[in-house]
PASEBA-1860 file (N, C-alpha, C; in nm, 3 decimals):
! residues 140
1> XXXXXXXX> 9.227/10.834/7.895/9.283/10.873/7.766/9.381/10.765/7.722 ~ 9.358/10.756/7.603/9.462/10.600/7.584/9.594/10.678/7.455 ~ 9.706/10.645/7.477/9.837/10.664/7.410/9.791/10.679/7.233 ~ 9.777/10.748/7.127/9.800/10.763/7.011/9.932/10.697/6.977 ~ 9.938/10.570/6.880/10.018/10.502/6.811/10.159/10.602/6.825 ~ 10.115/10.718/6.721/10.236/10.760/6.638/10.297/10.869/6.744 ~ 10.177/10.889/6.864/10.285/11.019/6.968/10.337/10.971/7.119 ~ 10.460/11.050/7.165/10.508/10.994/7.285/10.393/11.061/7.386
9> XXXXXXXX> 10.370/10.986/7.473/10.286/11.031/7.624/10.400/11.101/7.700 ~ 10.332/11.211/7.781/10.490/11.259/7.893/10.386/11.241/8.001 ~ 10.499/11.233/8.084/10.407/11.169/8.220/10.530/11.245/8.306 ~ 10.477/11.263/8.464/10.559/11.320/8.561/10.533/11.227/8.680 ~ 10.669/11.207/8.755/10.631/11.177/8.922/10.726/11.227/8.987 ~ 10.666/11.162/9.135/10.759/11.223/9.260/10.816/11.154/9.329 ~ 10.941/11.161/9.318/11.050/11.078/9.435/11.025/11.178/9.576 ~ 10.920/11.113/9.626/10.910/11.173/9.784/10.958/11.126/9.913
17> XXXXXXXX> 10.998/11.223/9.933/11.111/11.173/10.048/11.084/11.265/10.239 ~ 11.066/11.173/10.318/11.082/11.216/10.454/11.239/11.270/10.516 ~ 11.146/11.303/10.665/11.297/11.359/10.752/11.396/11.249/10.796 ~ 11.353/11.142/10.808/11.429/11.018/10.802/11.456/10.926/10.717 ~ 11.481/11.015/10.663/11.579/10.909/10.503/11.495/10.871/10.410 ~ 11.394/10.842/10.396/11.312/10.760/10.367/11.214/10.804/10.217 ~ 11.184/10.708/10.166/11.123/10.747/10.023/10.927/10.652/9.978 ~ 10.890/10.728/9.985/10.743/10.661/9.956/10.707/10.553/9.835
25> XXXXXXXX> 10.677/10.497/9.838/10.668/10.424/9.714/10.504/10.325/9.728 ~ 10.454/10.294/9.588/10.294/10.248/9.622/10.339/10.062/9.519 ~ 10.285/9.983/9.612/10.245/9.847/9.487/10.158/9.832/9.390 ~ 10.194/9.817/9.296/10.091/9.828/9.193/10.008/9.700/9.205 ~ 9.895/9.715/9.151/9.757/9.601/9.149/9.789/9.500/9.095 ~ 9.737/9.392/9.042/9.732/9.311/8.921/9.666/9.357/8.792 ~ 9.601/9.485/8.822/9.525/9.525/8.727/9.621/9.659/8.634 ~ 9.737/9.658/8.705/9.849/9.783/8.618/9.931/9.654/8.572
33> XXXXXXXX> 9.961/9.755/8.449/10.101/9.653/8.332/10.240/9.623/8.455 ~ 10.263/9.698/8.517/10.358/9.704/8.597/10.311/9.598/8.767 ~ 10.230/9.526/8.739/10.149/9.433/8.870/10.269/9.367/8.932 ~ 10.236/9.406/9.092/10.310/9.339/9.195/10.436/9.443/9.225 ~ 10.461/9.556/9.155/10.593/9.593/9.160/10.605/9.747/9.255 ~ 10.674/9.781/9.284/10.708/9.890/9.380/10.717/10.007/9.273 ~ 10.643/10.133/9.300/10.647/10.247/9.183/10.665/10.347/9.310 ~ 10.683/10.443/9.203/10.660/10.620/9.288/10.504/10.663/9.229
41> XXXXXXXX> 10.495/10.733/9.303/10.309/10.885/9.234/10.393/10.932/9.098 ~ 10.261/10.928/9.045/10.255/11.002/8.936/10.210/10.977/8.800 ~ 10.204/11.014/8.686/10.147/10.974/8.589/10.126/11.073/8.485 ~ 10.022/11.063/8.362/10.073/11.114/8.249/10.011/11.298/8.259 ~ 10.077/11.340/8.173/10.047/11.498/8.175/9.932/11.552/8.128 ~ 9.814/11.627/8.092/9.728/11.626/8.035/9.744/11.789/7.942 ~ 9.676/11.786/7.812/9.705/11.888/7.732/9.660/11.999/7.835 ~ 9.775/12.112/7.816/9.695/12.248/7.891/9.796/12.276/8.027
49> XXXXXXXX> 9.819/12.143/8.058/9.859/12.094/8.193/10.038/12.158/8.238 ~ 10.052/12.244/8.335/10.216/12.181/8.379/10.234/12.121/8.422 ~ 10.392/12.092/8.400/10.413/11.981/8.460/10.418/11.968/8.593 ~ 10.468/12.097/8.702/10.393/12.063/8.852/10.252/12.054/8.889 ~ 10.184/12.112/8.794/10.003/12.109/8.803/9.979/11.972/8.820 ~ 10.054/11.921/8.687/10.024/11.714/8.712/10.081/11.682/8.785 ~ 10.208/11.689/8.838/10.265/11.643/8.976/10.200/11.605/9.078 ~ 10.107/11.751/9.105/10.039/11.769/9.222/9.889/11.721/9.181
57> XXXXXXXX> 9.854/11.757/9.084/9.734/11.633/9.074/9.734/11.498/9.097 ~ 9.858/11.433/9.015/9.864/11.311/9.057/9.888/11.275/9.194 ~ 9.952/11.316/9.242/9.995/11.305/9.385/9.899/11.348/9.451 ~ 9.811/11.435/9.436/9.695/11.388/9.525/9.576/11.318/9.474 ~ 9.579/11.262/9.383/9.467/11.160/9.343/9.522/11.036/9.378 ~ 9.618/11.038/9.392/9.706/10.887/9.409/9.702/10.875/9.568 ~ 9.787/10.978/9.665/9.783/10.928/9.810/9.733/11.010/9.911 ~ 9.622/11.144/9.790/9.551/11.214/9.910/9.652/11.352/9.992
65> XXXXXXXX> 9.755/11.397/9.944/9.816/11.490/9.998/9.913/11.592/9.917 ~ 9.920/11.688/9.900/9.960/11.823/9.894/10.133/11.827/9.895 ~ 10.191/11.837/9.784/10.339/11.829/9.809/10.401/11.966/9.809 ~ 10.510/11.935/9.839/10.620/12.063/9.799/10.746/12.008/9.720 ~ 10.743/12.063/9.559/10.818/11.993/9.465/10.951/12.073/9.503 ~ 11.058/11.940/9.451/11.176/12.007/9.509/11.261/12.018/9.374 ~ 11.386/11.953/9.344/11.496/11.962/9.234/11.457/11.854/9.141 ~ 11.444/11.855/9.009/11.442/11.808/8.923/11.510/11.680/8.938
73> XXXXXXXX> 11.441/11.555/8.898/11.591/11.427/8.940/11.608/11.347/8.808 ~ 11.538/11.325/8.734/11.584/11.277/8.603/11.528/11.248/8.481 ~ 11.515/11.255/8.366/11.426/11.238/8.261/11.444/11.017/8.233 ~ 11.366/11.052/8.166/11.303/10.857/8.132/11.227/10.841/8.023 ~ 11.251/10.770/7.911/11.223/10.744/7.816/11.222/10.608/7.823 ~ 11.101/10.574/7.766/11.038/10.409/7.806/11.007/10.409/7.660 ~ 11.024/10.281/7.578/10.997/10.317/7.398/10.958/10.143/7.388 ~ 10.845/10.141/7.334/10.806/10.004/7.329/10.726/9.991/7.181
81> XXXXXXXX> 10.654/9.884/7.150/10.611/9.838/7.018/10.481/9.881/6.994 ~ 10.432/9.979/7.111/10.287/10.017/7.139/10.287/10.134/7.222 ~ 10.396/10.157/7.291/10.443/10.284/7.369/10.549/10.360/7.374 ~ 10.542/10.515/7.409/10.677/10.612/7.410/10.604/10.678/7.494 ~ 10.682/10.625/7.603/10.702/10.769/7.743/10.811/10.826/7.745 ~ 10.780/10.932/7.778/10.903/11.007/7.867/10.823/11.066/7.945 ~ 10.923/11.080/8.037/10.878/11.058/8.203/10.997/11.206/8.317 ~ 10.922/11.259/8.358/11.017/11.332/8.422/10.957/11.321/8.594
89> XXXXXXXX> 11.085/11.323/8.664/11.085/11.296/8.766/11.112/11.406/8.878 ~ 11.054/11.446/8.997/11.113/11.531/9.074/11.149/11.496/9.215 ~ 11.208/11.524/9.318/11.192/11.508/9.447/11.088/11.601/9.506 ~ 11.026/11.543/9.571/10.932/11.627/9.652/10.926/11.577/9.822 ~ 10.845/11.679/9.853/10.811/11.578/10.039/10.671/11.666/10.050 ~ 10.590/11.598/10.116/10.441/11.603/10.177/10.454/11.744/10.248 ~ 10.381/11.812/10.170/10.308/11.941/10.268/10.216/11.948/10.347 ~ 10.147/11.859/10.293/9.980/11.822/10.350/9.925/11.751/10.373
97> XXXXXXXX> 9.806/11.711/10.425/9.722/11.575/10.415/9.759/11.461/10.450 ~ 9.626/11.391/10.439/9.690/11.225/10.534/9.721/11.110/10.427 ~ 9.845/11.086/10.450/9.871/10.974/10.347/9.767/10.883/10.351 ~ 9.704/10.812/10.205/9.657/10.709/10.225/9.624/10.692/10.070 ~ 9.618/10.550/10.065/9.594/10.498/9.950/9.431/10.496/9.868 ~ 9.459/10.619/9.748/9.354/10.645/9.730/9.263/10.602/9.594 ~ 9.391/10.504/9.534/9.358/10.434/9.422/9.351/10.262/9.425 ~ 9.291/10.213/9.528/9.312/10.117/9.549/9.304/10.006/9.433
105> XXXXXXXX> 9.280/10.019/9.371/9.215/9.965/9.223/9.345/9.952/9.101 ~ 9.460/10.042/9.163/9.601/10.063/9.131/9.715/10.044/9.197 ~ 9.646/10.046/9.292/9.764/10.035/9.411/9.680/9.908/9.543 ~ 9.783/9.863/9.569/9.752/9.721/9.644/9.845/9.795/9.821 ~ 9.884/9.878/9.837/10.015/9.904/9.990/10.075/10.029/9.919 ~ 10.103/10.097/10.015/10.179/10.238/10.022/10.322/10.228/10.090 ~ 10.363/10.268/10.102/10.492/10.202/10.209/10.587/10.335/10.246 ~ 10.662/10.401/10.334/10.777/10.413/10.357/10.897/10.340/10.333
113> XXXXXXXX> 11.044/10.354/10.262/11.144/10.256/10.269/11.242/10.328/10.282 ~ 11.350/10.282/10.366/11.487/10.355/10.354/11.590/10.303/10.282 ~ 11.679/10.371/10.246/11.759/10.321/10.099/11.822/10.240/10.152 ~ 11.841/10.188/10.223/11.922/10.043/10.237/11.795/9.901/10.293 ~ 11.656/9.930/10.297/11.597/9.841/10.267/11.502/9.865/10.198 ~ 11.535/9.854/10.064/11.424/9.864/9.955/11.393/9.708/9.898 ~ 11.257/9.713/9.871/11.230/9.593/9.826/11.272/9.590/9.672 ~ 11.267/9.455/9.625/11.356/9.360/9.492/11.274/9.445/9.432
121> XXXXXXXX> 11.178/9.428/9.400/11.025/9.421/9.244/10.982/9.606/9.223 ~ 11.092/9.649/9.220/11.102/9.786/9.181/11.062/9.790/9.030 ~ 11.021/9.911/9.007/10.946/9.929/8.851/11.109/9.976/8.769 ~ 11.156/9.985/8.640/11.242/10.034/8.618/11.240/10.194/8.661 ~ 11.117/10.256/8.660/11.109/10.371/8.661/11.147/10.438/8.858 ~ 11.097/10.348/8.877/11.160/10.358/9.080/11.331/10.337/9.070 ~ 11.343/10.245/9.016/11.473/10.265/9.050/11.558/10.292/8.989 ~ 11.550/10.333/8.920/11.613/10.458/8.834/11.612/10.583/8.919
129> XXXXXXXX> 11.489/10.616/8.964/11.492/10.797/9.037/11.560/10.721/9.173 ~ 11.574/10.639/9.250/11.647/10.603/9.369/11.782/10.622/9.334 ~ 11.806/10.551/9.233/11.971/10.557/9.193/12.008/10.670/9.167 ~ 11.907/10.780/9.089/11.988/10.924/9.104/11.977/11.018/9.196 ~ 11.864/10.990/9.301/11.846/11.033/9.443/11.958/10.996/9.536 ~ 12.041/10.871/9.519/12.178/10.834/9.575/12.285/10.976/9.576 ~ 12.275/10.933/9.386/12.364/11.041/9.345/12.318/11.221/9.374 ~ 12.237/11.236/9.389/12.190/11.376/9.408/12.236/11.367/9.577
137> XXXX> 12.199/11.281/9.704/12.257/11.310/9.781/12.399/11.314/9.837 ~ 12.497/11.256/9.707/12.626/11.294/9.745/12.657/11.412/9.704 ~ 12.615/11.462/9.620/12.625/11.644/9.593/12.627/11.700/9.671 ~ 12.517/11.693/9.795/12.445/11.760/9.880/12.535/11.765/9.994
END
């Protein structure tokens, strides 16, 4: 489905996170606008759709496994000369299934990272939900 000029796309992902600190993240292809760069799952909403329905669709079309969505982590508005996202983000962690990369054609590596070694070539949209995943765990 390709973006209509005059309307914003909403799209959802998941800041997924393990028992050891740690946060999932996939490389994008050369063949995504975003090529070479570190992202989270997820993607756009479809009419009809909730927004955990797409969560969990995307997230398992993307790495093959079954989440459990957690607290809301931040909204994102991306506004360009050809595009308007907004983007909502959640924490989640793996209920199910075997991680693996199931869009290879989109994704080039899957990775585990812990917040003190994250790689540079983050998407704005990764690190943005990291930076308020910081802040959400000093609440906590």
């Amino acid at each position: 489905m390709t973006q209509r000029a005059d309307t914003p796309s909403i799209g959802t992902g998941a800041l997924i996170t393990n028992d050891h600190g740690e946060v999932l993240l996939l490389l994008r292809s050369e063949n995504h606008q975003d090529s070479n760069q570190w992202s989270k799952p997820g993607g756009r909403i479809e009419f009809g759709e909730t927004i955990e329905a797409a969560l969990r669709r995307e997230v398992m079309e993307e790495i093959g496994c079954e989440i459990e969505i957690g607290d809301f982590l931040h909204i994102m508005q991306n506004i360009g000369e050809k595009w308007h996202w907004i983007y909502l983000t959640y924490l989640a962690k793996i209920k199910s299934g075997e991680l693996k990369n199931l869009e290879p054609a989109k994704h080039k590596d899957l990775r585990w990272f812990t917040l003190d070694n994250l790689p540079e070539n983050l998407t704005s949209g990764a690190r943005l939900s990291i930076l308020e995943y910081k802040k959400w765990l000093k609440k906590k």
